[in-house]
Every structure is written in C-alpha cells, then in structure tokens.
C-alpha positions as CSV (number, residue, x, y, z in Angstrom):
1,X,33.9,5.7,-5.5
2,X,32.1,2.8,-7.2
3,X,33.8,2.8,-11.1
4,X,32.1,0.0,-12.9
5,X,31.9,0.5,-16.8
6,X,28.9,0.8,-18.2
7,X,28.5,-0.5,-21.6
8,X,26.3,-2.8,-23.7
9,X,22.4,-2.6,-23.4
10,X,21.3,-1.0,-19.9
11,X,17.2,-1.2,-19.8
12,X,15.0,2.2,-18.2
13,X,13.2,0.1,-15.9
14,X,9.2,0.8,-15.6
15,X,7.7,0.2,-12.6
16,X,5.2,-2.0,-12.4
17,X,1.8,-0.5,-10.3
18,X,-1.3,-2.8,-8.9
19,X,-4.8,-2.2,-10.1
20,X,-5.2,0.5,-7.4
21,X,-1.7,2.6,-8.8
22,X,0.5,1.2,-5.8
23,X,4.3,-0.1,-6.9
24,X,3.9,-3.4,-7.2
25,X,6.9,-5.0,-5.3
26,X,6.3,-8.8,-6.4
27,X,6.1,-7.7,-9.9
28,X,9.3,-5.1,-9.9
29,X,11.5,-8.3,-8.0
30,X,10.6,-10.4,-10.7
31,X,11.1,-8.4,-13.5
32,X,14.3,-7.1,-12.6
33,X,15.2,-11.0,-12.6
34,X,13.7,-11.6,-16.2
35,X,15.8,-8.8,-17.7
36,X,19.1,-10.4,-16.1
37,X,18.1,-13.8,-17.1
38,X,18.0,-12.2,-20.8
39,X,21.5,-10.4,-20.2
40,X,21.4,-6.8,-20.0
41,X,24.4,-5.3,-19.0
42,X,22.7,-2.8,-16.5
43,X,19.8,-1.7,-15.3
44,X,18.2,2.1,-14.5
45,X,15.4,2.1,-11.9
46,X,13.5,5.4,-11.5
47,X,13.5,7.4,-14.9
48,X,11.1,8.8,-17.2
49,X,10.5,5.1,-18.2
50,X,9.9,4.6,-15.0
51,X,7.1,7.5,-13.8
52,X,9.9,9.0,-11.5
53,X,7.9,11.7,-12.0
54,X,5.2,10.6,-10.0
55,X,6.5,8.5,-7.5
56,X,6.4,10.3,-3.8
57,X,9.9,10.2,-2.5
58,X,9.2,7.0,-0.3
59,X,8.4,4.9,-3.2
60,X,11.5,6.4,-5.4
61,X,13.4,4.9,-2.2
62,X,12.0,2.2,-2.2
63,X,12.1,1.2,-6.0
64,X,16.1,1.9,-5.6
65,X,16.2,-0.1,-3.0
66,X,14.3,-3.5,-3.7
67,X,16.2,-3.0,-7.6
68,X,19.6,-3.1,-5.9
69,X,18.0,-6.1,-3.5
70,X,17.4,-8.1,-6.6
71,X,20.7,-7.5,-8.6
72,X,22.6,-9.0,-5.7
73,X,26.0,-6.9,-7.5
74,X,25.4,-8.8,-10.6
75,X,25.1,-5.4,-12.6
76,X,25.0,-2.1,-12.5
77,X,22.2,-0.2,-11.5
78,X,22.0,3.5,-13.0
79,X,19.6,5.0,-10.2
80,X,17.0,8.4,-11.6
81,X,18.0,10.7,-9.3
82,X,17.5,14.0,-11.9
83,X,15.8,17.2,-10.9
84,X,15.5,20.9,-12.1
85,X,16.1,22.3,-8.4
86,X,20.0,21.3,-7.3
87,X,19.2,20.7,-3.9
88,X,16.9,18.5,-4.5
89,X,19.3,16.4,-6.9
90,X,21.9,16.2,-4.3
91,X,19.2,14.8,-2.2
92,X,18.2,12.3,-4.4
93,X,21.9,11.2,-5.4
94,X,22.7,10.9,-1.6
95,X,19.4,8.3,-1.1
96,X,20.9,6.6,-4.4
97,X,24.3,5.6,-3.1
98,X,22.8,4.9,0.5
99,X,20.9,2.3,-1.1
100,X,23.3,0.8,-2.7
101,X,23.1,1.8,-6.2
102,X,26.2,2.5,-8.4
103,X,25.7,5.2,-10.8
104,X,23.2,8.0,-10.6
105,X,21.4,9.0,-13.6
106,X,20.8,13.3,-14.0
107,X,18.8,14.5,-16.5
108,X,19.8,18.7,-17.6
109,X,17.5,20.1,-15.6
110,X,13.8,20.8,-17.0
111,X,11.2,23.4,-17.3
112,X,14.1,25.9,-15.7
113,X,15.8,25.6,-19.1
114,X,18.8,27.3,-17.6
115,X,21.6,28.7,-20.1
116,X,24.3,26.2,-21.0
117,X,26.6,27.7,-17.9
118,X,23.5,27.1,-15.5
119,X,23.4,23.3,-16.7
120,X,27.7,23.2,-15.9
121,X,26.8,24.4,-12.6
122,X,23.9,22.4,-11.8
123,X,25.9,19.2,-12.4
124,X,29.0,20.4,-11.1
125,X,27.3,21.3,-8.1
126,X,26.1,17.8,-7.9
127,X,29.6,16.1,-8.2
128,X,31.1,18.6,-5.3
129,X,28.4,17.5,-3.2
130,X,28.2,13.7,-3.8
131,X,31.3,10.9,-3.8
132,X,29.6,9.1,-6.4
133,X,29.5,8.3,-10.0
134,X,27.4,10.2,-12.1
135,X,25.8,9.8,-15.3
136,X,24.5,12.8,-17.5
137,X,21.3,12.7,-19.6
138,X,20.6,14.9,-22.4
139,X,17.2,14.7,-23.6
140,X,16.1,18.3,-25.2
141,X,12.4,16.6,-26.4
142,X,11.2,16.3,-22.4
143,X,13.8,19.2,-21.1
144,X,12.6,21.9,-23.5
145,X,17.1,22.9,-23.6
146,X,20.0,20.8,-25.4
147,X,23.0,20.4,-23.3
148,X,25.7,21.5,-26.3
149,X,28.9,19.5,-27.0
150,X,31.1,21.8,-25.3
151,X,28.9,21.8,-22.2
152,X,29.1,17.7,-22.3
153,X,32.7,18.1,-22.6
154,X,34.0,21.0,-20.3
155,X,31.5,18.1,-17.3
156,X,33.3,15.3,-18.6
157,X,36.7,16.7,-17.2
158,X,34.6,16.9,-13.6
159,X,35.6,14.5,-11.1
160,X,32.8,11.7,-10.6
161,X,30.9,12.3,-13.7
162,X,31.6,9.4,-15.3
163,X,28.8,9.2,-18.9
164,X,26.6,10.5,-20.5
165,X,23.0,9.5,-22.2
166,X,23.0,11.5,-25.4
167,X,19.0,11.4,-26.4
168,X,19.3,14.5,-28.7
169,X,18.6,13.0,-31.9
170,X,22.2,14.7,-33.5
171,X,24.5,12.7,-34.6
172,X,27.0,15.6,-35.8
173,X,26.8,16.9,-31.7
174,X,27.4,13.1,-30.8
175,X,30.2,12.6,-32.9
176,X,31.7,15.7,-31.7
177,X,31.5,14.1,-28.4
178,X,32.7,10.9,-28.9
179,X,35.7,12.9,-30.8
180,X,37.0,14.7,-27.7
181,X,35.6,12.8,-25.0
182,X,38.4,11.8,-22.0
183,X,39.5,8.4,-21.5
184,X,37.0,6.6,-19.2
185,X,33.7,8.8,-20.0
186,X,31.2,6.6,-21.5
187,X,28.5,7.4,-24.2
188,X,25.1,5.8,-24.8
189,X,22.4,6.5,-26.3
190,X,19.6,7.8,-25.2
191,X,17.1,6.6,-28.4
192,X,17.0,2.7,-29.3
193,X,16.8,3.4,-32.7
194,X,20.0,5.4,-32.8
195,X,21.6,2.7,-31.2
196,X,23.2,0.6,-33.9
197,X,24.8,4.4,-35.8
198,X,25.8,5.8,-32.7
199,X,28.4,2.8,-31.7
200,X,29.3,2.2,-35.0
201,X,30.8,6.0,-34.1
202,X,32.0,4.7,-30.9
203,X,29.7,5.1,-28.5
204,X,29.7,2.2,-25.5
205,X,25.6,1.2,-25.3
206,X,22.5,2.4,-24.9
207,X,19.7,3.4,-22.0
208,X,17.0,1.9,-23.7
209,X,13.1,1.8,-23.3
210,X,12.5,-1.2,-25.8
211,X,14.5,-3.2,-24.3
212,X,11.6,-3.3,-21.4
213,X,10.1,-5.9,-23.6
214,X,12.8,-7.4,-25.5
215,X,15.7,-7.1,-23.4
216,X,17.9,-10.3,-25.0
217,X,17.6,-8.6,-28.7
218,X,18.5,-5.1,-27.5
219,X,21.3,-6.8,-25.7
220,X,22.4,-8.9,-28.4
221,X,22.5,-5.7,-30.4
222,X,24.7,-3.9,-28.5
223,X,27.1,-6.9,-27.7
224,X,26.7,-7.0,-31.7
225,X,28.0,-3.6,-32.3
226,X,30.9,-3.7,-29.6
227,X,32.2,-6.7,-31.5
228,X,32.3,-4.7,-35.1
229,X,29.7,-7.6,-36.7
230,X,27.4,-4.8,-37.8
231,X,25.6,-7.4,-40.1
232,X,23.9,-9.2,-37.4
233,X,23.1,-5.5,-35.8
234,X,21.5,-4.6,-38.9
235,X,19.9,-7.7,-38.9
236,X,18.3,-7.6,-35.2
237,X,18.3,-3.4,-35.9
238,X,15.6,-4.6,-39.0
239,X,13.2,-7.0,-37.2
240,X,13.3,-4.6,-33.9
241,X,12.5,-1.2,-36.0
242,X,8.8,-1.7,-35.7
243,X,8.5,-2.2,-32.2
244,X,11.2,1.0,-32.1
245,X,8.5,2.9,-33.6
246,X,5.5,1.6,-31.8
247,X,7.1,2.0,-28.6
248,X,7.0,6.2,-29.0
249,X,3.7,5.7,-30.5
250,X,2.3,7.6,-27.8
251,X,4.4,9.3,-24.6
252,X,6.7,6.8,-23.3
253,X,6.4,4.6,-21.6
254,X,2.1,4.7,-22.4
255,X,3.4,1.8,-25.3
256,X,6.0,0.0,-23.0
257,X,2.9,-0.6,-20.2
258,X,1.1,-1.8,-22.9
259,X,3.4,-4.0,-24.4
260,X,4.7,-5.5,-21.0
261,X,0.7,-6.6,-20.6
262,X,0.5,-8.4,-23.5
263,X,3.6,-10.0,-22.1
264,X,2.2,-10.6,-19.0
265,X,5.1,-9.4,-17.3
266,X,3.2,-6.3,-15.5
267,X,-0.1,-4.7,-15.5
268,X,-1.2,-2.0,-17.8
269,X,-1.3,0.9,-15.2
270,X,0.3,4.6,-15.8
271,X,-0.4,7.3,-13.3
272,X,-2.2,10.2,-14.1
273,X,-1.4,12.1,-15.6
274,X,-0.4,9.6,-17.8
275,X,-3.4,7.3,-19.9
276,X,-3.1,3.4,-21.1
277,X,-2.9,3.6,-24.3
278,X,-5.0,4.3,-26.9
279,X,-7.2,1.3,-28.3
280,X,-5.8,2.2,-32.0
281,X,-2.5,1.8,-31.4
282,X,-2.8,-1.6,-29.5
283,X,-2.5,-3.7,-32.9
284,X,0.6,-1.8,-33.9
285,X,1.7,-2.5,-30.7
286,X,1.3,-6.2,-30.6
287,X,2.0,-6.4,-34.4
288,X,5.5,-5.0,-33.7
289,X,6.3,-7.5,-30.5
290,X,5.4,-10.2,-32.8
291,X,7.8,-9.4,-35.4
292,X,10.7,-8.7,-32.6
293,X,10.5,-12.4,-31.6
294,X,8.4,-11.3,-28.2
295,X,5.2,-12.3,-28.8
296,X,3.4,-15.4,-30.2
C-alpha cells in the first residue's frame, strides 16, 4: 500500500469544461502543471470542487487518469472517489488506484444521512474491500450529518484509512481529534479559512478550494504554519481573507470558475445544475484576487 504523507497545501482541483460542457483535457494537463510549478504539496482530482457530481463515470476516469499522467509521481494525488451507496465507493476507489492515484478521498456518505455507526461501516467496508489509502471527508454543510469525534477516531484505528478532511466548522470536535488521533493519521482542513487555527492545533494542511487560484500563497501558508512562523501566516491569512470570503460567495466552486476566467487559466463553465456566477458578485470576486497578489 502506497503511504506517502500528506501535508502542506493540497488544492480540490476543478475541472476545466469547453464551451459545449465537455472536460477540457488541454486545459486540465496544463493546469495541473501551473499548480506544481506554484508548489502545492498535493493535488485532489474529482471532488465537489471539481463537479464529481456530474461527471459520467468515463470522464471521472478519465480526469484521474490524465491528473496522475501529468504529476509524473511528483505529488500526491487524493482521487474523489466518495459516494452514499458502498458499492459504488468500492467501485470508485478500485478505478482510483488502477489509475494510478495514491490516496482516495471519501466523503460521509450524503442524502442517506446514516447514523454515526452506518458512517463506521460504510468506511470500514470500504478499507476491507480496497488495499489502498484512504482519506475521510467530513463536510456536514453538503452531507446534511456530522461524522462525530469518536466516529473519526474509532476509523482512524482501521487499517488503510490514513486522514481525514475535517470541513465541519468546529474547532472544539477538531481539537478533540487532533488530541487522540494515532500516530500516522493526518488532519487537514477542509475550510481555507480555518486553515491557519487549525495547525496552529496541529493539524498537517489543508484540502483547499482557494488555492485553485492562488495556489503559491495557500502553499506558503501552510509551509508557514508547519514551521511555527505564525506571523507571516497571519500575514498571507490577512491579504488572502477576501478572496476566502468571495470564493463561498455563491456554491462552490460557482466563484472558483469565475475567478480561474479572469485568470485565464480555464473557461467559466459549471454544469447544470450548477450557474456562472452571478454578475453582482463578479467585482467582489476580482476585487479579492487583486488583493491576494493574483490579479493585476
């Protein structure tokens, strides 16, 4: 099994579509590249930032596939493979490591909203099945369920589950977390702008969706934090806090699309039934890139 560490900054990759909605394969190869060349530690193909969602299963395939191409081993790549029916999670973890991924990333199962001993099972079902590194993902705002402390815990004893991405806004439940946490399980957060107070309790990174845009800052950050100089993370924390804000503006990643146009990184294109953003929110938008350093 496939052990690397992930720490540091580790971006939720969109994926870039073509006018007509298609992925857009040219434009995923290339940004994949750019977010290297700014040094995040890892990368996570096929999540909510990334409209898993509404990808068929051939393009979620594929999207692993051509991300793992174009990291050539250089970092980790935390594939999506969450779902709220088991089977199909097993499925999805097994495509993951056949194409060459290293982690798999599995959101508590949604819309279900199974008790906390259905959410042990479902991932412990997953580990039995799968020789594979798996990452947890708690995130009770798009799951409708919060996958408690002692839930986290008891499936960070499991064989093969190897983190977790803690998006549930408490700090007391991570803290309890990062208290009695094994050796070896990582934590990250799962919201940029708990970032900077999470590892100053000891959590190892973050899965983050601004860092779509300004991947060497949210990386800086982190690599910030792990070294205890928490003046220069409040610093870069402070002049990234707008775009933070902007980026949720409207259901993510509706702000990151937009922002990564401005950039001219990818085209403004959501699927349905997802919208572009609103036109009221586009000078917040490009107001809070500006003062991250992203945007002229």
């Amino acid at each position: 099994m496939t052990m690397l560490a992930l720490r540091g900054c580790g971006t939720a990759l969109a994926t870039p579509f073509t006018a007509d909605g298609a992925v857009d394969e040219v434009r995923l190869r290339t940004f994949v590249e750019w977010q290297l060349r700014e040094g995040v530690h890892f990368v996570v193909p096929c999540g909510s930032t990334g409209e898993a969602a509404t990808l068929t299963p051939d393009e979620h395939e594929r999207v692993v596939a051509i991300t793992v191409e174009q990291v050539a081993g250089r970092v980790p790549v935390v594939a999506g493979a969450g779902s709220n029916d088991t089977a199909r999670a097993i499925a999805l973890t097994r495509i993951a490591k056949a194409r060459g991924a290293t982690h798999a990333l599995h959101v508590s199962p949604m819309y279900n909203k199974p008790p906390q001993r259905g959410i042990e099972a479902h991932f412990r079902a997953v580990a039995a099945a799968v020789d594979f590194p798996i990452v947890l993902y708690n995130v009770p705002g798009r799951t409708g369920s919060n996958m408690e402390a002692r839930t986290t815990l008891a499936l960070a004893a499991v064989p093969g589950i190897v983190a977790i991405k803690e998006a549930s806004g408490n700090l007391v439940q991570v803290g309890e977390i990062l208290r009695e946490r094994p050796p070896n399980f990582a934590v990250l957060s799962g919201d940029d702008a708990l970032t900077l107070p999470m590892m100053a309790l000891g959590a190892d990174g973050v899965i983050s969706v601004t860092s779509n845009a300004t991947p060497r800052a949210m990386a800086e950050l982190a690599d910030a934090c792990a070294a205890g100089d928490y003046g220069a993370a409040r610093a870069i924390h402070r002049r990234l806090q707008p775009w933070m804000n902007a980026a949720f503006a409207e259901s993510n990643p509706i702000p990151v699309k937009a922002a990564l146009s401005m950039l001219g990184r990818m085209e403004n294109v959501v699927r349905s039934p997802l919208v572009p953003l609103a036109a009221p929110y586009e000078p917040l938008v490009r107001s809070a890139l500006q003062t991250a350093g992203a945007l002229a």
